[in-house]
Structure formats: C-alpha cells, structure tokens
PyMOL commands that place a pseudoatom at each C-alpha (Angstrom):
pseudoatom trace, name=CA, resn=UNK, resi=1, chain=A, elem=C, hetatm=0, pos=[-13.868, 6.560, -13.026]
pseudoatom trace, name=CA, resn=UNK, resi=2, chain=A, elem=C, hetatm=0, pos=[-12.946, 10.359, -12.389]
pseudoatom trace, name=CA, resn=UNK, resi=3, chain=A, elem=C, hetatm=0, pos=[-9.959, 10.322, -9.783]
pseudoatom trace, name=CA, resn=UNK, resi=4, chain=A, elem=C, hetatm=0, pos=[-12.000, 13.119, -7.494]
pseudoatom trace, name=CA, resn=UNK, resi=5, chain=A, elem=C, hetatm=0, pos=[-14.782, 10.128, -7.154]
pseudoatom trace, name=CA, resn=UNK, resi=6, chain=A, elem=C, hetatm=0, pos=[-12.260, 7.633, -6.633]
pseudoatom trace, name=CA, resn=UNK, resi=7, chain=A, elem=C, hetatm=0, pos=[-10.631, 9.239, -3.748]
pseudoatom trace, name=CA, resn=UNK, resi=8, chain=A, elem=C, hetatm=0, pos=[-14.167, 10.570, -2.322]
pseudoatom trace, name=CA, resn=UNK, resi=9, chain=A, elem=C, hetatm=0, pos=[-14.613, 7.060, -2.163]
pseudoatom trace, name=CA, resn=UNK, resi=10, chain=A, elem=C, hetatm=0, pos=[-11.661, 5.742, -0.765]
pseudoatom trace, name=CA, resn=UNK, resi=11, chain=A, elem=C, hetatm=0, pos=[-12.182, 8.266, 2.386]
pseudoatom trace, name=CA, resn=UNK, resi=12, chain=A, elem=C, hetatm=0, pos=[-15.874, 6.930, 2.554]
pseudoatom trace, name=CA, resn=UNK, resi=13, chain=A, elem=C, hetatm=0, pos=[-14.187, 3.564, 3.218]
pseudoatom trace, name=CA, resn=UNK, resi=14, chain=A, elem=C, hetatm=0, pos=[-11.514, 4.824, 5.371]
pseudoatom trace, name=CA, resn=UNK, resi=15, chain=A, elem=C, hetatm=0, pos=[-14.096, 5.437, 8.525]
pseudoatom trace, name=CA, resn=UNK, resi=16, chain=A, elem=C, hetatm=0, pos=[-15.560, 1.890, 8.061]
pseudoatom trace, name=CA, resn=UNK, resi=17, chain=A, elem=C, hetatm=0, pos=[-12.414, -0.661, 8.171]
pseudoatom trace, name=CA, resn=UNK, resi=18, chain=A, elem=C, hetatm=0, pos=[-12.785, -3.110, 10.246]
pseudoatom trace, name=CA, resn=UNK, resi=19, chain=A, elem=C, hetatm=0, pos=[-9.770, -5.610, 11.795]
pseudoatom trace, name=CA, resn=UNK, resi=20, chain=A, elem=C, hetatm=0, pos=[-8.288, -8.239, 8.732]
pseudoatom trace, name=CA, resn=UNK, resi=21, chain=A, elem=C, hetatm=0, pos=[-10.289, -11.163, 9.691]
pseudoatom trace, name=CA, resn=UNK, resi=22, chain=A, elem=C, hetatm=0, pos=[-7.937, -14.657, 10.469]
pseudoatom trace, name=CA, resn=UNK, resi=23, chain=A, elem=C, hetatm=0, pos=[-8.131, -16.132, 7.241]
pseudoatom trace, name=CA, resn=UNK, resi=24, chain=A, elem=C, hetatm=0, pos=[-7.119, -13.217, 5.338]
pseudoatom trace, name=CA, resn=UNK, resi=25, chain=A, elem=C, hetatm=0, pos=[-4.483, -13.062, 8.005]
pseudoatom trace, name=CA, resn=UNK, resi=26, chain=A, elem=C, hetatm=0, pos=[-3.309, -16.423, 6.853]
pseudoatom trace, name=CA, resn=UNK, resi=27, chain=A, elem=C, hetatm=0, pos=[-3.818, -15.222, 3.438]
pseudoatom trace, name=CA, resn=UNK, resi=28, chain=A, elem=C, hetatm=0, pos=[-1.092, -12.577, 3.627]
pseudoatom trace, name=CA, resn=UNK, resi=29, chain=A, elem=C, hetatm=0, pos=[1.173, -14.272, 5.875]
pseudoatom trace, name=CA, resn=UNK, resi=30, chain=A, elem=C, hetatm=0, pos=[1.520, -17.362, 2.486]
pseudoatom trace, name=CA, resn=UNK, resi=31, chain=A, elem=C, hetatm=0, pos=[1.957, -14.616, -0.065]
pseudoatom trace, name=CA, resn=UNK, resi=32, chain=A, elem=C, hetatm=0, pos=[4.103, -12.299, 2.007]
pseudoatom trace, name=CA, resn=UNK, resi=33, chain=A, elem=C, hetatm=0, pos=[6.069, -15.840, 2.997]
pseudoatom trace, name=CA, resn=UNK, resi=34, chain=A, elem=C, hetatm=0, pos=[8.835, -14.022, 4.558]
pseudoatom trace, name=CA, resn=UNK, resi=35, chain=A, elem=C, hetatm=0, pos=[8.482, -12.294, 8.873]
pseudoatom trace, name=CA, resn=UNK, resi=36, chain=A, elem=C, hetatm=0, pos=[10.417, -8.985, 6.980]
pseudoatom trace, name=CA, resn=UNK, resi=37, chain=A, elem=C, hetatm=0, pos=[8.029, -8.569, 5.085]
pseudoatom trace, name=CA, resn=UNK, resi=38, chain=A, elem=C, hetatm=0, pos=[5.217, -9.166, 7.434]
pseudoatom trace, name=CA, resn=UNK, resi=39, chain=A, elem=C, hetatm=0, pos=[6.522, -7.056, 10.173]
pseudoatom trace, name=CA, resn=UNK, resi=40, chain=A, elem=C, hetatm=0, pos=[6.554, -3.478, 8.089]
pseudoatom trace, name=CA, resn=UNK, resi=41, chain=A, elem=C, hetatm=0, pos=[2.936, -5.052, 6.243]
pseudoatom trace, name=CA, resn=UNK, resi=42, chain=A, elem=C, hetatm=0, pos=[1.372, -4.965, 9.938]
pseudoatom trace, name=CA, resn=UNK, resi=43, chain=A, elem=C, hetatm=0, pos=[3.466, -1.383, 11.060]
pseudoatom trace, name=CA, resn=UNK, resi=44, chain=A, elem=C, hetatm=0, pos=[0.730, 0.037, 8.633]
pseudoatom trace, name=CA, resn=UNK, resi=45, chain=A, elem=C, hetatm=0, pos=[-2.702, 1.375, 9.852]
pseudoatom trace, name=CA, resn=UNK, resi=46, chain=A, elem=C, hetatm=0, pos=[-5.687, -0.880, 9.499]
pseudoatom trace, name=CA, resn=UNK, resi=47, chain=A, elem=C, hetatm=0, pos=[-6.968, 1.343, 7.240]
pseudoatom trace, name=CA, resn=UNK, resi=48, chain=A, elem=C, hetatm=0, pos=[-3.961, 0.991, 4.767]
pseudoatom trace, name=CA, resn=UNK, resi=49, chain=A, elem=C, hetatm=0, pos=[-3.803, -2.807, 5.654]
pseudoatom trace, name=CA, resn=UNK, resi=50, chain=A, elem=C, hetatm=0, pos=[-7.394, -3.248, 4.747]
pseudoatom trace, name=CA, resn=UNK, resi=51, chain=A, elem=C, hetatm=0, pos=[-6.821, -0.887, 1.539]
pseudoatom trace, name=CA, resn=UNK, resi=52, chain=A, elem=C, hetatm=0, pos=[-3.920, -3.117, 0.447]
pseudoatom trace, name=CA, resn=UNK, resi=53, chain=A, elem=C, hetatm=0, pos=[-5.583, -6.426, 1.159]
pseudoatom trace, name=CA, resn=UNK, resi=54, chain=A, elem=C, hetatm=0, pos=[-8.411, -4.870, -0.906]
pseudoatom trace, name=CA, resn=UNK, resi=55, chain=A, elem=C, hetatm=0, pos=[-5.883, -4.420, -3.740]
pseudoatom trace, name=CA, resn=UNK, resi=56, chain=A, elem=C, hetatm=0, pos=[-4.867, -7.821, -3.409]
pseudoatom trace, name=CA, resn=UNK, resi=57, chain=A, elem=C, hetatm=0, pos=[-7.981, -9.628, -4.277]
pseudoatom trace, name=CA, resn=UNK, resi=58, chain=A, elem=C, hetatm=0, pos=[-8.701, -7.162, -6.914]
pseudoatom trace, name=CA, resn=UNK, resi=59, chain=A, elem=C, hetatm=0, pos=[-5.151, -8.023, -8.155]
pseudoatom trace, name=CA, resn=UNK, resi=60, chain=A, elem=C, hetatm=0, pos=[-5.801, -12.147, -8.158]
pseudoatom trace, name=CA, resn=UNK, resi=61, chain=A, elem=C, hetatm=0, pos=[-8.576, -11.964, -10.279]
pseudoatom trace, name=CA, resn=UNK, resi=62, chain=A, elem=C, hetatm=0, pos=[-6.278, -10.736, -12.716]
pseudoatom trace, name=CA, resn=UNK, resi=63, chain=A, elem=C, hetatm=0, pos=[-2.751, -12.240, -11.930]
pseudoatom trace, name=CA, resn=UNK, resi=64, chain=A, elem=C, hetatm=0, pos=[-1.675, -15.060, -9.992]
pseudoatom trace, name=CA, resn=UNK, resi=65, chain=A, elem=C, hetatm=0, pos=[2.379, -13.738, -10.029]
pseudoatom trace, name=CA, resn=UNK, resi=66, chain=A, elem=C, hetatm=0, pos=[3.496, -14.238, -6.692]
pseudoatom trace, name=CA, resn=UNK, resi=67, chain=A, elem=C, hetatm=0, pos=[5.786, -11.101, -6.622]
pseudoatom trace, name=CA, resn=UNK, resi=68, chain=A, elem=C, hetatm=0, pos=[2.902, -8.736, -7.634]
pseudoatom trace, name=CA, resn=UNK, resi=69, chain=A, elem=C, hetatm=0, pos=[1.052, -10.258, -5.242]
pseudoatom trace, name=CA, resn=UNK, resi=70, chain=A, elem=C, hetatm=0, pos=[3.187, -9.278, -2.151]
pseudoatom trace, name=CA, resn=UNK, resi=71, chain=A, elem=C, hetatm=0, pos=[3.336, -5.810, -4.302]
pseudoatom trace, name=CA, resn=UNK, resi=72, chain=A, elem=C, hetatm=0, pos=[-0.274, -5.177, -4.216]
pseudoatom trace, name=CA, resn=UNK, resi=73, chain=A, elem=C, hetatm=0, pos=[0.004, -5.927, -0.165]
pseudoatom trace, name=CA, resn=UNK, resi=74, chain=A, elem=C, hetatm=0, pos=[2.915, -3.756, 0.241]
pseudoatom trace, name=CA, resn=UNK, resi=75, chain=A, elem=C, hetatm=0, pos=[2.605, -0.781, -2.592]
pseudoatom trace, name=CA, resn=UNK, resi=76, chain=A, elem=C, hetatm=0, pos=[1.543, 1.442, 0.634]
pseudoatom trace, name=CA, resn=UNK, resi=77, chain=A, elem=C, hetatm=0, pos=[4.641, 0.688, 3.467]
pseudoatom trace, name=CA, resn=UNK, resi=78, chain=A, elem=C, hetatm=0, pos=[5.380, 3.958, 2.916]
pseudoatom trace, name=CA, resn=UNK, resi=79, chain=A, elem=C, hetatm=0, pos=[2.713, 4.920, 4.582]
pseudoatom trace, name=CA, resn=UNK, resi=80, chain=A, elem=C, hetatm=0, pos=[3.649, 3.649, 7.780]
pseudoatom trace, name=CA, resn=UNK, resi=81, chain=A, elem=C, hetatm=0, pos=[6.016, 5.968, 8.937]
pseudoatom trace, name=CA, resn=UNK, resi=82, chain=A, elem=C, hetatm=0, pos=[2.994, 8.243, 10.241]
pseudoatom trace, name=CA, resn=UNK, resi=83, chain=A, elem=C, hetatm=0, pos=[-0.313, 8.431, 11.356]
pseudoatom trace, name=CA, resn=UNK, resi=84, chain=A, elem=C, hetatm=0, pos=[-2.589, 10.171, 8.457]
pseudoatom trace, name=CA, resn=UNK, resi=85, chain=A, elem=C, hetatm=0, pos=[-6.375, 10.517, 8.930]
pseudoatom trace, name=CA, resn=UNK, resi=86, chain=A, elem=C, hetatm=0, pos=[-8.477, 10.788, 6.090]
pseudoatom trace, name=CA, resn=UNK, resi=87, chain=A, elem=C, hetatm=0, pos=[-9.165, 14.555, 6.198]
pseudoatom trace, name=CA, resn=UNK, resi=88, chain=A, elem=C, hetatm=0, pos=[-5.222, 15.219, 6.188]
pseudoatom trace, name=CA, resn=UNK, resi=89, chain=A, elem=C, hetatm=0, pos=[-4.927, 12.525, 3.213]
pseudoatom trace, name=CA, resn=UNK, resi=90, chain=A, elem=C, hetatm=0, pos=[-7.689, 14.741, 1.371]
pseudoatom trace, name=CA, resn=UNK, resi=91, chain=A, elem=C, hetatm=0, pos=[-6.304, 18.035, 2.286]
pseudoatom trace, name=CA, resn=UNK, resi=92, chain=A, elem=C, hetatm=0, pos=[-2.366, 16.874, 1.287]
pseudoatom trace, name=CA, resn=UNK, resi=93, chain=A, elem=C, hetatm=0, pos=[-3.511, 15.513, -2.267]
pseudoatom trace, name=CA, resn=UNK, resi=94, chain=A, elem=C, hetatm=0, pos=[-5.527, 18.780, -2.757]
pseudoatom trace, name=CA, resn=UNK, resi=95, chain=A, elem=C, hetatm=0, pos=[-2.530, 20.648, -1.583]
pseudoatom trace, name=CA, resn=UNK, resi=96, chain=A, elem=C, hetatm=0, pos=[-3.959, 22.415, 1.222]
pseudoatom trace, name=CA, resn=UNK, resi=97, chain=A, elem=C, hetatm=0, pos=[-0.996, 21.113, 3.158]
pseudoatom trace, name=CA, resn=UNK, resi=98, chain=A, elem=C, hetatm=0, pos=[2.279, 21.305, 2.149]
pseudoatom trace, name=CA, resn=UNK, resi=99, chain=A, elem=C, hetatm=0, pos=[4.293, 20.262, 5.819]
pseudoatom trace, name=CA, resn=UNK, resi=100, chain=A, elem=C, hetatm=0, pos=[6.226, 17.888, 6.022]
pseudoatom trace, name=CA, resn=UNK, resi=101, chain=A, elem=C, hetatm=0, pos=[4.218, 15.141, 6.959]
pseudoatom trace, name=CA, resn=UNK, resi=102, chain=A, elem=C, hetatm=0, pos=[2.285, 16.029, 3.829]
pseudoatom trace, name=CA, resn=UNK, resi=103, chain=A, elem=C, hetatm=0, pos=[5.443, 15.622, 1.734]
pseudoatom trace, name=CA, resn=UNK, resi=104, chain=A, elem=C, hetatm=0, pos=[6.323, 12.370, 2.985]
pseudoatom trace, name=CA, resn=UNK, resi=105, chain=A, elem=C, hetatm=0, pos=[2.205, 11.093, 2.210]
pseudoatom trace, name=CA, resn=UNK, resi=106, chain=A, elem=C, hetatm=0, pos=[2.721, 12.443, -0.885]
pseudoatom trace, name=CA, resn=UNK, resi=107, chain=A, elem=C, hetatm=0, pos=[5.999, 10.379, -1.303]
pseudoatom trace, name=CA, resn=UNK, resi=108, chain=A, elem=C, hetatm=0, pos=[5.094, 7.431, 0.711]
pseudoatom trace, name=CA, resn=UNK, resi=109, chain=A, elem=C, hetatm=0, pos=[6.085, 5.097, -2.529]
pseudoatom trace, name=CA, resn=UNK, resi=110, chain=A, elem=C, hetatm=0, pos=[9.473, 6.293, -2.291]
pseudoatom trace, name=CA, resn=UNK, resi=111, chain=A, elem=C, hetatm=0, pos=[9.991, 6.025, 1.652]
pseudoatom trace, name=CA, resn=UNK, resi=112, chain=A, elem=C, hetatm=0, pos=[8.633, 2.088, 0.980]
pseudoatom trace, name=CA, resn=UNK, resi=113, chain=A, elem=C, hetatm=0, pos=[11.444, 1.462, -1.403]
pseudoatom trace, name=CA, resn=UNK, resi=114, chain=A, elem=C, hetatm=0, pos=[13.545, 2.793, 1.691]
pseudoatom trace, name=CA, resn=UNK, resi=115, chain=A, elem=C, hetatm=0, pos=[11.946, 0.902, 3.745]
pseudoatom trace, name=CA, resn=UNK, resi=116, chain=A, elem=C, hetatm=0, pos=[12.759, -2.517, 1.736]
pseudoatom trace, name=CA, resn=UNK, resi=117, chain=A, elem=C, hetatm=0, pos=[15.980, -1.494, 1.310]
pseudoatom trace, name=CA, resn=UNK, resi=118, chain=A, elem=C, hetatm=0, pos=[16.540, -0.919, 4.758]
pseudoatom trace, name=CA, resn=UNK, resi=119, chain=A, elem=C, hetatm=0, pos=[14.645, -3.947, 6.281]
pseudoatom trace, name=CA, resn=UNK, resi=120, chain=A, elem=C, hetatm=0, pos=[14.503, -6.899, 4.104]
pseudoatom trace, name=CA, resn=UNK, resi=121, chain=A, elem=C, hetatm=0, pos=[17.234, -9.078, 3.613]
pseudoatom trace, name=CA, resn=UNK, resi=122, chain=A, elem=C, hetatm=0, pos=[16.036, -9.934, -0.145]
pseudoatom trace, name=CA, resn=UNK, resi=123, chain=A, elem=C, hetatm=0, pos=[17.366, -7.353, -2.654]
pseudoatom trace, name=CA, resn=UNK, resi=124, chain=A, elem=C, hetatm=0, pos=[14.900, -8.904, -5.143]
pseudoatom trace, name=CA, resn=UNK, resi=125, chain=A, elem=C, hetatm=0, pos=[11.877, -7.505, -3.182]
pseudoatom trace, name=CA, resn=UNK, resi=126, chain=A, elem=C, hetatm=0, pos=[12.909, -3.861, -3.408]
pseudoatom trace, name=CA, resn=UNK, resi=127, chain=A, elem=C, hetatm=0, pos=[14.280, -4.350, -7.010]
pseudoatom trace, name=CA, resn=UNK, resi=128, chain=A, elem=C, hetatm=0, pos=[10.648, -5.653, -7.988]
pseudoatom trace, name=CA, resn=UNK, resi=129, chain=A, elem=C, hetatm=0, pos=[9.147, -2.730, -6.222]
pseudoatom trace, name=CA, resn=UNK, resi=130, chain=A, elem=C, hetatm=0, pos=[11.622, -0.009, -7.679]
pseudoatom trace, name=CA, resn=UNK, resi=131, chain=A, elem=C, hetatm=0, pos=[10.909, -1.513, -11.301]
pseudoatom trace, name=CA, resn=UNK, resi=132, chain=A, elem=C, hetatm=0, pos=[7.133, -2.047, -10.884]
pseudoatom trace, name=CA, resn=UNK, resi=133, chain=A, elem=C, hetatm=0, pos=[5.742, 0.707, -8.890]
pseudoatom trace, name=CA, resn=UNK, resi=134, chain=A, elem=C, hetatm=0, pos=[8.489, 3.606, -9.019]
pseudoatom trace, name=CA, resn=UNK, resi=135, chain=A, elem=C, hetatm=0, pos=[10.018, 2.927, -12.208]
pseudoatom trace, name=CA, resn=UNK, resi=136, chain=A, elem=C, hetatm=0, pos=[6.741, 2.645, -14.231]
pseudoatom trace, name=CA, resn=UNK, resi=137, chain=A, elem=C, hetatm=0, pos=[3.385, 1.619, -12.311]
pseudoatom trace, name=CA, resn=UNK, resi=138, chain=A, elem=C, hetatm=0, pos=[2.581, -1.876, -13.019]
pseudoatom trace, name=CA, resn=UNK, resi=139, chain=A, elem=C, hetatm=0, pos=[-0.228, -2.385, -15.132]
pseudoatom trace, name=CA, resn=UNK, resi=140, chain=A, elem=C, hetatm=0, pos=[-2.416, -5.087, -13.381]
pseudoatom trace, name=CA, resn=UNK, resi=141, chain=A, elem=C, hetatm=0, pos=[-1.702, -2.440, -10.240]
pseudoatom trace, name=CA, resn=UNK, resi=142, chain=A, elem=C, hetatm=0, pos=[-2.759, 0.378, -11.425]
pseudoatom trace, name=CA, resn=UNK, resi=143, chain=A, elem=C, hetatm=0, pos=[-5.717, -0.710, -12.609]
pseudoatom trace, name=CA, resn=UNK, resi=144, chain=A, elem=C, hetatm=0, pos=[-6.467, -2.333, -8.904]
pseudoatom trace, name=CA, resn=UNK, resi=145, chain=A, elem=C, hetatm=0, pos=[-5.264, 0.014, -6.346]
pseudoatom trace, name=CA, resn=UNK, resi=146, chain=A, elem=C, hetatm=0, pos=[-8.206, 2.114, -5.882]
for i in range(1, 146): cmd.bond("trace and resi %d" % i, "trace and resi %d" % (i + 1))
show_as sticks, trace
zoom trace
C-alpha cells in the first residue's frame, strides 16, 4: 500500500479510538511485565495507545518474541512528550510545519530511546529498541506498524 493511503488512513482512525478495553489492559500489562514500562506506555494518548496495541496484534500473528512484543507496544513513547492532533501529524509529515513540536513528532523514535534510557531500570529494553527500531527497523515491525 502507497504510504499517502496509509497515513490517510491512519488519521481516519485517529477520530474514532475508543478507551483500551480491560482485557487488552491485562494484555499489555503481561507483555509489558514491568510498572516502568507501563507508566510511559499509558503517558501516551489513547490514540497512540490504541495505534500501538493495534501493532501488537498485528505483530503476534507473526511473532511470539516477547521483546518485540513490548516493542510493538512501545515503538511510539516518543510520542508522549506532547499533545499532537491528527491535522498537525498530517501537516508535520507533509512539512507544512517545521516548529519545534513538529521536529520532535518527526523524531519521536529517538526521544523514546531517551525516554528508556532515562526511565527504565533495564538497559536491555533500550538496547533492544536502539538495535531494532533506530538502528535498522525490525522486520516483523515494519511490516505491522501501520
């Protein structure tokens, strides 16, 4: 699929998440398996919480490996730094906005490493992230976050 339809898509979704339901709370909460982690998965938006559990059961049709499962919940953390709507999202990837707050969207995979670094006691966490989503994007992840 052409990346323009992708992302018209993704903002189609955006206005219709809806609160995680209880068991996919409990879902998250086994594979995270550590309150760090939980704590910045929740600081993001619903929308990016619903995109990323999304991810996730795209991801465990296709791998059961427990660290790119807490990737595929956590590949957006970045994210949570700020509030982006959908039209800003649209209008920084198109480069119609080049603040700030557009920069660090743009770069939200890099502030999520940060964010590991800075607030999980587990250096294997961020090293998996570094070496699977900044490093070179993981293949079963790439071909679910969408």
């Amino acid at each position: 699929m052409s990346k323009v339809f992708l992302k018209a898509k993704r903002a189609i979704r955006f206005l219709f998440y809806k609160d995680i339901r209880i068991v996919d709370q409990i879902k998250i909460s086994r594979i995270l398996n550590d309150r760090q982690l939980e704590q910045l998965f929740w600081k993001l938006s619903k929308a990016d919480r619903h995109h990323s559990l999304e991810v996730l059961e795209r991801t465990i049709k296709i791998s059961n490996n427990a660290d790119l499962l807490k990737l595929s919940l956590l590949h957006d953390i970045g994210k949570s730094i700020s509030e982006y709507n959908w039209l800003f999202r649209i209008m920084a990837e198109l480069k119609f906005i080049t603040n700030r707050k557009a920069f660090n969207y743009l770069n939200h995979e890099d502030i999520g490493y940060d964010l590991l670094k800075e607030n999980v006691s587990d250096p294997d966490v961020s090293k998996y992230y570094y070496d699977n989503l900044l490093t070179m994007k993981n293949e079963v992840l790439d071909k679910t976050d969408f």
